[in-house]
C-alpha positions as CSV (number, residue, x, y, z in Angstrom):
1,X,41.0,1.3,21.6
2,X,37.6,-0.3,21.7
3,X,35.7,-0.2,18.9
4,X,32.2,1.6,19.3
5,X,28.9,-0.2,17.8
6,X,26.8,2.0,16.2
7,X,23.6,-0.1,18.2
8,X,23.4,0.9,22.4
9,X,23.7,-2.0,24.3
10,X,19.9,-1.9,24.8
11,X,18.9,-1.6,21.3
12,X,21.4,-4.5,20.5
13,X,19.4,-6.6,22.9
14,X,15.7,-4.9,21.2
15,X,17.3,-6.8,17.9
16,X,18.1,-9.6,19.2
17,X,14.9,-9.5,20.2
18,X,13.3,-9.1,17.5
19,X,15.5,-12.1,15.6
20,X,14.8,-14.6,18.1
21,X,10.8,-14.2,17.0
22,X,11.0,-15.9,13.5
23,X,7.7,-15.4,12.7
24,X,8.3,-12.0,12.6
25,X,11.5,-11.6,11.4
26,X,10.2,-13.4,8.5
27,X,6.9,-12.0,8.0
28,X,9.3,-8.8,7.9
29,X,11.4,-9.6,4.9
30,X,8.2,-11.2,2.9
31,X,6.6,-7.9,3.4
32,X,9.2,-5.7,2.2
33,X,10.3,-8.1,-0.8
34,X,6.6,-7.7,-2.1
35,X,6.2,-4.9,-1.8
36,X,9.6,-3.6,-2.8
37,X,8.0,-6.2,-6.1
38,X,5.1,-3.6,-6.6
39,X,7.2,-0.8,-6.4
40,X,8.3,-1.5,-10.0
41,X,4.7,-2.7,-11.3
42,X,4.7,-0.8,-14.3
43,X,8.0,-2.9,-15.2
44,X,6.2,-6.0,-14.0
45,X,1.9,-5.8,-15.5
46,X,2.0,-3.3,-18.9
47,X,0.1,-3.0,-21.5
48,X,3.2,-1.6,-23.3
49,X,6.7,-3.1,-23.9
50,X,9.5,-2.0,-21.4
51,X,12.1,-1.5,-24.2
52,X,11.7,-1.5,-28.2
53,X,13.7,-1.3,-31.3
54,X,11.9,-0.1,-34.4
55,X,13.8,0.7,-38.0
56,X,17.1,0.6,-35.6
57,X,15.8,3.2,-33.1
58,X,15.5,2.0,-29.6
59,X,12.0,3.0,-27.5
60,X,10.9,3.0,-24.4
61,X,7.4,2.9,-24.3
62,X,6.9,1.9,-20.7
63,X,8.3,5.6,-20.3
64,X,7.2,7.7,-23.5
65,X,3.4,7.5,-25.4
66,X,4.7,7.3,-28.9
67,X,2.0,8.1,-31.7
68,X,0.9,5.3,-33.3
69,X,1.9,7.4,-36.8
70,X,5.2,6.4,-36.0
71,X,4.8,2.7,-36.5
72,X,2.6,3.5,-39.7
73,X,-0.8,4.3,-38.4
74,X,-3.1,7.5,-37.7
75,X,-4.3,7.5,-34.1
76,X,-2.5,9.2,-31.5
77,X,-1.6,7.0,-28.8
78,X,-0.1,3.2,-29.8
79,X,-1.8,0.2,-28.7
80,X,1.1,-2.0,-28.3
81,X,-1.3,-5.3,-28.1
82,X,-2.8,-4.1,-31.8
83,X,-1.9,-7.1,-33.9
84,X,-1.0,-4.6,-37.1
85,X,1.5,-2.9,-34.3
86,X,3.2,-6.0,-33.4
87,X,4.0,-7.0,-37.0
88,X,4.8,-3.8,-38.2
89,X,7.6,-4.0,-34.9
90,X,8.5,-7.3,-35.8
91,X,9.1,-6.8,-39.1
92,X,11.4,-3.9,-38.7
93,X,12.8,-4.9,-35.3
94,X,12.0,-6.2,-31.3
95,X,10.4,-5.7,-28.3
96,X,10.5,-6.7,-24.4
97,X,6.8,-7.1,-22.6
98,X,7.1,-7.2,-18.9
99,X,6.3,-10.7,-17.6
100,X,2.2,-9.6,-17.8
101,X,0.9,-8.3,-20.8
102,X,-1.9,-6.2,-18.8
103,X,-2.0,-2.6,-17.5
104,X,-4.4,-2.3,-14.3
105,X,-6.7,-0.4,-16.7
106,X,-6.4,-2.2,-19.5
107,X,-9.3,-4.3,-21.3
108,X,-9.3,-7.7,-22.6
109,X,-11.0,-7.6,-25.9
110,X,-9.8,-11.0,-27.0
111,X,-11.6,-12.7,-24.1
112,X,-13.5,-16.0,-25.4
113,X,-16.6,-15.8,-22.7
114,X,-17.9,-12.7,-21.7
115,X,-16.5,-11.2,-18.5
116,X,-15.3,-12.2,-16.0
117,X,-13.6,-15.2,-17.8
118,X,-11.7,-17.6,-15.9
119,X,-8.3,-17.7,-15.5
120,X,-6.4,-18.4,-18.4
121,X,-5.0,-22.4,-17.6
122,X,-8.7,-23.2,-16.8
123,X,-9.0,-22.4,-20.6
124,X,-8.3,-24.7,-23.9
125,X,-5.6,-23.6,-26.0
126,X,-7.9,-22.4,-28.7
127,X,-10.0,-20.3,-26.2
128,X,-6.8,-18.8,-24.5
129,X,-5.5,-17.4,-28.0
130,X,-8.9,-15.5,-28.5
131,X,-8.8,-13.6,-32.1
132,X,-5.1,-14.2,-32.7
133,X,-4.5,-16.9,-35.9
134,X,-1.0,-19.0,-36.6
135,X,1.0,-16.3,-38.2
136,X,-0.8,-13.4,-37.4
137,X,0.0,-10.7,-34.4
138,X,1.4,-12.6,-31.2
139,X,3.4,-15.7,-32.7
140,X,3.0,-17.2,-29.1
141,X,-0.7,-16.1,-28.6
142,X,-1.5,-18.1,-25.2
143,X,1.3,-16.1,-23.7
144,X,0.0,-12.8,-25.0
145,X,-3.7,-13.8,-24.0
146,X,-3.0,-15.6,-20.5
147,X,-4.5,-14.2,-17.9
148,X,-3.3,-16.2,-15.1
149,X,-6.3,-15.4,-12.2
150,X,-8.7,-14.5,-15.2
151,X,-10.6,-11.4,-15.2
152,X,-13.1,-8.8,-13.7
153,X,-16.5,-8.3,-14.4
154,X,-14.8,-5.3,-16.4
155,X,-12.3,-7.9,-18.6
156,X,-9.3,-6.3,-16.6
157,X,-6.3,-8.2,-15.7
158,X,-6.8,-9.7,-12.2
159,X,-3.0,-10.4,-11.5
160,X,-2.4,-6.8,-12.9
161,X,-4.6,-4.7,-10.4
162,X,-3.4,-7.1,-7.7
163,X,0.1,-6.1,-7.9
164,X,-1.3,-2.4,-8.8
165,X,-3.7,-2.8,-5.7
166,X,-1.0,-4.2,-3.2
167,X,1.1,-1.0,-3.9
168,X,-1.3,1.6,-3.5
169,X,-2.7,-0.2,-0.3
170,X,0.5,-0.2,1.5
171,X,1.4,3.4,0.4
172,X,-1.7,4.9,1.6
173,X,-1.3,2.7,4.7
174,X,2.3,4.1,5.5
175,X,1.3,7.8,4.5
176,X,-1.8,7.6,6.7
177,X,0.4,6.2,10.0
178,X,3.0,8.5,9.0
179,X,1.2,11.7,9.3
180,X,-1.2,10.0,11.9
181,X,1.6,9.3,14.0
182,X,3.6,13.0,13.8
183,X,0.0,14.7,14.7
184,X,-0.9,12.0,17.7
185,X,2.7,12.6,19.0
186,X,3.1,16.0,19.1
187,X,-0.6,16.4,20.3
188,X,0.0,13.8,23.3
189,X,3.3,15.3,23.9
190,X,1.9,18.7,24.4
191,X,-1.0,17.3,26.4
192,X,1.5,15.1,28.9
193,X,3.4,17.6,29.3
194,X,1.4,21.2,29.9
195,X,-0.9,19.1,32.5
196,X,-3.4,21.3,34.1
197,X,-6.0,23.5,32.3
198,X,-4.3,22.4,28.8
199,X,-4.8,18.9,29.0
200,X,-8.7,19.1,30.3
201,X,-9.4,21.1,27.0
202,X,-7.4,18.8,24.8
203,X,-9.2,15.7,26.4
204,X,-12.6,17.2,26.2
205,X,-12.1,18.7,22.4
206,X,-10.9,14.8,21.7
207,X,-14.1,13.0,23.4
208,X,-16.2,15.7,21.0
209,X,-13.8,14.9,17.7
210,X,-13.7,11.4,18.1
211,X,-17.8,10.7,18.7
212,X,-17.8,12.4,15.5
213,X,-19.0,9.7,12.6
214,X,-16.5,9.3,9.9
215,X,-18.8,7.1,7.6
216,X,-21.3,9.5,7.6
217,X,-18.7,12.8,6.8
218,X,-17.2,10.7,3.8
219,X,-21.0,10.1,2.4
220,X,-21.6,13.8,2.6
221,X,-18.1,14.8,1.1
222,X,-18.5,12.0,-1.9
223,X,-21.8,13.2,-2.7
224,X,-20.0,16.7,-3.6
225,X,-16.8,16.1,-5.1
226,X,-14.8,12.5,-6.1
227,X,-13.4,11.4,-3.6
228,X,-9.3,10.1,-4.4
229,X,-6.1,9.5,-2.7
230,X,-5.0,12.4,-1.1
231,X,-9.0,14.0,-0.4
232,X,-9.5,10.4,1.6
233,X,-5.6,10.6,2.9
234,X,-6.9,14.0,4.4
235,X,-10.5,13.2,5.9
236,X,-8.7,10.0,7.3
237,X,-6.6,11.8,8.8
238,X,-8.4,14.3,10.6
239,X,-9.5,10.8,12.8
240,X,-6.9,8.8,12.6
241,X,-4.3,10.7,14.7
242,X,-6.6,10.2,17.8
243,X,-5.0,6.7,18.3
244,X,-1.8,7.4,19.7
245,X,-2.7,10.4,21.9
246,X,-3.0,8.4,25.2
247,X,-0.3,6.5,24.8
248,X,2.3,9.5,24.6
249,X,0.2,11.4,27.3
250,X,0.2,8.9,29.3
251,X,4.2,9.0,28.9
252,X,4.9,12.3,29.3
253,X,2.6,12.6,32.5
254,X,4.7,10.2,34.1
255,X,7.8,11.2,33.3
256,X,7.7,14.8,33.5
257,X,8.2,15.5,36.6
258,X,11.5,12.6,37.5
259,X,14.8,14.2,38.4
260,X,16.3,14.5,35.0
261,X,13.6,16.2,33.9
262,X,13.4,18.8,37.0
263,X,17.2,19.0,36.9
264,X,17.4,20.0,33.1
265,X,14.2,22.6,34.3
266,X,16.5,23.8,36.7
267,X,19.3,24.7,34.3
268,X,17.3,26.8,31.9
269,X,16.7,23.8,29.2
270,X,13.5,24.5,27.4
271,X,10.6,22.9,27.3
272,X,10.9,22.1,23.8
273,X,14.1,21.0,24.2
274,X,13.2,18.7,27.2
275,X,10.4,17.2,25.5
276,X,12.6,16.5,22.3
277,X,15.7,14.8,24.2
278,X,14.3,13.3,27.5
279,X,10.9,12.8,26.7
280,X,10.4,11.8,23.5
281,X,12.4,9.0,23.4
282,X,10.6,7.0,25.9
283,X,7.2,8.0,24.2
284,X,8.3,6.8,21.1
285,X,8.8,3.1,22.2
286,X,5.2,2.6,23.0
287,X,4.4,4.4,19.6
288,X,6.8,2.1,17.7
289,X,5.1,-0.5,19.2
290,X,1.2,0.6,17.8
291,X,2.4,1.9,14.2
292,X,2.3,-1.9,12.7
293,X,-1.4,-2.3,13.8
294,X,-2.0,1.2,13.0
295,X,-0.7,0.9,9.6
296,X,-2.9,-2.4,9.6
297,X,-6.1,-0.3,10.4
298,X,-5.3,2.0,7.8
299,X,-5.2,-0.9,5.5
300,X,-8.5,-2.3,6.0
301,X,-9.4,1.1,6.3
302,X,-9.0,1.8,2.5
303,X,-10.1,-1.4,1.9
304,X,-13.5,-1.2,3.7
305,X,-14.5,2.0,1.9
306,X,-13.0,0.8,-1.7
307,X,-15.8,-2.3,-1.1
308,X,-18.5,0.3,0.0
309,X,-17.5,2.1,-2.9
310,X,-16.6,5.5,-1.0
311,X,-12.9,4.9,-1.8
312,X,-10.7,5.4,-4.7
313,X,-12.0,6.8,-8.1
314,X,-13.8,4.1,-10.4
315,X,-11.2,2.6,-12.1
316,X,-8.6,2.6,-9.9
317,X,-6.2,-0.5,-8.6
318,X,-8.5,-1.5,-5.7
319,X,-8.1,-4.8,-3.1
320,X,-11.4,-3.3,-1.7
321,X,-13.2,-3.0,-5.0
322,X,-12.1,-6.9,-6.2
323,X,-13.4,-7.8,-3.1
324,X,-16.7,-6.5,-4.0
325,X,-16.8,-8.0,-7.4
326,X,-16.2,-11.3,-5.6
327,X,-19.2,-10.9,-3.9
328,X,-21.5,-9.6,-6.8
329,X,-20.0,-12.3,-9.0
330,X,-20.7,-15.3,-7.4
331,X,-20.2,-17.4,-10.7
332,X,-16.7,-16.3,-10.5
333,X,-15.1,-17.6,-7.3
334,X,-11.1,-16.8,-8.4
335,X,-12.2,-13.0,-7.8
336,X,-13.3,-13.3,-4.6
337,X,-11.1,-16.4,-3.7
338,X,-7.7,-13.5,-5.0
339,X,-8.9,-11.1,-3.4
340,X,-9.1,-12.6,0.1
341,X,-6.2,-14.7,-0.2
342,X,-3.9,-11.0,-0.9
343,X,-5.6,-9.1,2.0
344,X,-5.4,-12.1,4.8
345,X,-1.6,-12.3,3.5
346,X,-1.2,-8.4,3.8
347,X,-2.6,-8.4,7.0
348,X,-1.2,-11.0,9.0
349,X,2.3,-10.4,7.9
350,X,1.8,-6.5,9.5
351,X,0.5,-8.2,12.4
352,X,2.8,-10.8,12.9
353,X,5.3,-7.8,12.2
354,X,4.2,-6.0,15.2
355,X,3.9,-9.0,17.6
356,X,7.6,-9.0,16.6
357,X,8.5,-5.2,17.2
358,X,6.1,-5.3,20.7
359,X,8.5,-8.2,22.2
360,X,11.2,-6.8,20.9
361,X,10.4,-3.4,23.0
362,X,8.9,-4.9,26.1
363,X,11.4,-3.5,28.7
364,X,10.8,-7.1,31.0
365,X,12.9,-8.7,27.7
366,X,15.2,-6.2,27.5
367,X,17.6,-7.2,30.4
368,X,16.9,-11.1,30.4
């Protein structure tokens, strides 16, 4: 007996496809490797060991905000980077910092110049080690000062809210095409398919909706409440799912009226039903084929507003708000030089990405 593949013979030939464009392929697995490395950021850029052992009692403060009473002070949260708290651990046992010493929030009081400081190996030794002294706090105090792509006009970490940045930029991205992408489908599918009286409304509601100027809505709705993640994931979205509407139309008003589809009418199949299985599937090849540059727009998106400063909350792990600091703080190029160099990389690995996945689903490669 033959053994069945779990891949069409079609979709074998979409990934083989896909393979033969290296670019691509490997654009694919860079993506995913960094930002599977994000994923685990607060593992990665803390302010807080990942694992501790104090009088024989193992901690994790990574996971738990211990009171500082318990390593023989008074305030209530620990600052792990407290020279006092470090002997005091030392003395009585260990601890494991993640491989950067910084939260994305946290400040850099041992700085030797006043912020933004330059990154740490453009430093002496001397300058590097800020307030720490031989035998005092951080034996090795160059490692617990370095700051590899210095700091922010705020003495923040700049590796730290890059890797902080990355992650929240690519989560927002995929949430946005996501729900974009379930609300332009089922909108274009109903469109294609109803024809007549339906689709002239939808079309007409969608010329009004889309002449509509987001900029202008987000400057009204952040001069009322803050905006942050999910409020701009929502006003976003109310635009955003626009994009693959004419695609899927124009799909289903081709394709609803061949045999199949007549024939399956014919027998009492229901619309839904005839939308989900013989339908759908050939919509969703074109809108397979859009989601990397829409989750690319959705990038720069975020981005965009974070630099006009409509975006996140103050504070928060921004690309788009490093980007601005690099162009207020012209004195310090590695802000502005860090922050372009992680959103052209973002970027043009999405779109080589969906150069990729659009070969791979052109149907004139698929039966070469």
């Amino acid at each position: 007996m033959a053994k069945r593949s779990f891949f069409s013979p079609l979709n074998q030939r979409r990934l083989e496809n896909f393979y033969a464009n290296k670019r691509g392929y490997w654009s694919l697995w860079i993506f995913l490797f960094l930002f599977f490395f994000t994923l685990f950021s607060e593992l990665i850029a803390n302010d807080k060991p990942i694992i501790a052992s104090y009088k024989g009692e193992i901690l994790l403060p990574v996971l738990i905000d211990y009171p500082e009473e318990k390593f023989g002070g008074f305030l209530a949260i620990t600052d792990y980077r407290d020279p006092f708290i470090q002997d005091e651990v030392a003395q009585n046992g260990w601890m494991v910092w993640p491989l950067v010493r910084y939260s994305y929030d946290t400040v850099n009081k041992d700085i030797p110049r006043p912020a933004p400081s330059p990154p740490s190996w453009m430093m002496t030794k001397e300058e590097a080690c800020g307030k720490y002294e031989e035998g005092v706090g951080d034996p090795n105090c160059i490692l617990g000062n370095m700051n590899l792509l210095g700091t922010d006009n705020q003495g923040r970490d700049v590796v730290a809210r890059v890797f902080y940045g990355f992650r929240i930029s690519v989560i927002f991205g995929l949430t946005l095409t996501l729900f974009s992408s379930i609300v332009g489908v089922a909108s274009g599918a109903i469109q294609g398919y109803m024809g007549g009286l339906t689709d002239l409304l939808f079309q007409r509601f969608i010329e009004i909706w889309s002449s509509v100027p987001q900029l202008y809505l987000l400057l009204i709705i952040a001069s009322v409440i803050t905006p942050g993640f999910f409020i701009l994931l929502g006003i976003l979205l109310l635009f955003s799912w626009v994009a693959l509407v004419g695609v899927v139309r124009a799909e289903f008003l081709r394709a609803r009226n061949f045999e199949y589809v007549n024939a399956a009418r014919a027998l009492g199949v229901s619309n839904r039903k005839i939308m989900l299985r013989h339908l759908l599937p050939n919509a969703m090849v074109a809108t397979v084929t859009f989601m990397p540059f829409i989750l690319n727009g959705s990038i720069t998106t975020l981005t965009s507003l974070d630099f006009l400063g409509f975006g996140l909350p103050p504070g928060s792990p921004s690309l788009g708000e490093l980007l601005k600091q690099g162009k207020d703080e012209l004195q310090a190029p590695w802000l502005g030089i860090t922050a372009f160099v992680v959103i052209s990389l973002m970027l043009s690995l999405l779109i080589f990405i969906g150069e990729a996945v659009r070969d791979a689903l052109d149907p004139r490669k698929a039966f070469e």
